[in-house]
C-alpha positions, 0 to 999 in steps of 0.5 A, a space after each residue: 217767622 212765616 213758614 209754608 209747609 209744602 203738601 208732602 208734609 203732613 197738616 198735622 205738622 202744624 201744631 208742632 210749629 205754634 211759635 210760628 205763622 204756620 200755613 200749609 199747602 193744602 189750607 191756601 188752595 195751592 195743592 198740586 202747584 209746581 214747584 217754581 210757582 209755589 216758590 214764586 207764591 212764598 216770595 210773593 207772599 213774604 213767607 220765610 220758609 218752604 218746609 219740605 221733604 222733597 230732597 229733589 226740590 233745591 236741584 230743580 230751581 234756581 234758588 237765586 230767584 226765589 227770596 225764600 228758603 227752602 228747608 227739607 227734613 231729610 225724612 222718607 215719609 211725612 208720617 208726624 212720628 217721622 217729623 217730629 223728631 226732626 224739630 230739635 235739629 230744625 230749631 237750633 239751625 233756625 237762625 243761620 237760615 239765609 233767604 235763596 238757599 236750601 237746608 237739609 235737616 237731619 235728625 
């Protein structure tokens, strides 16, 4: 599974993700894109998830566009501490994860 975790999730993110091709924002020279263009790019680029915290993300695209699905820990910082408790939740929903539609994870 190719995941791209968008620049208001922290880098440090990645490492807890090693089971999958993790890439981010920042490491692909995309910081400061729009986001329909970094969705543009994830479809482009067969990346499998947008991994966000942007709740406002899913309402300003039309997601039917985008062969992608958008995750978004429902976290209001991208501190790891935050993050990682979500991780749990993230894996056993993992699965039902359809393409052109968001997620919201909770704890």
């Amino acid at each position: 599974m190719k995941i791209l975790l968008d620049e208001c999730i922290t880098q440090r993110f990645k490492i807890h993700l090693t089971d999958f091709e993790v890439f981010t924002v920042i490491e692909l020279g995309l910081s400061g894109i729009k986001n329909g263009k970094l969705m543009t790019y994830c479809a482009e680029n067969n990346f499998d998830i947008l991994l966000t915290i942007d709740k406002n993300l899913m309402y300003q695209q039309n997601l039917d566009k985008y062969a992608v699905t958008i995750v978004v820990l429902n976290c209001f910082n991208s501190k790891i501490e935050e993050l990682v408790i979500f991780l749990p939740s993230f894996r056993l929903q993992l699965n039902k994860f359809r393409k052109n539609t968001a997620y919201i994870i909770d704890k």
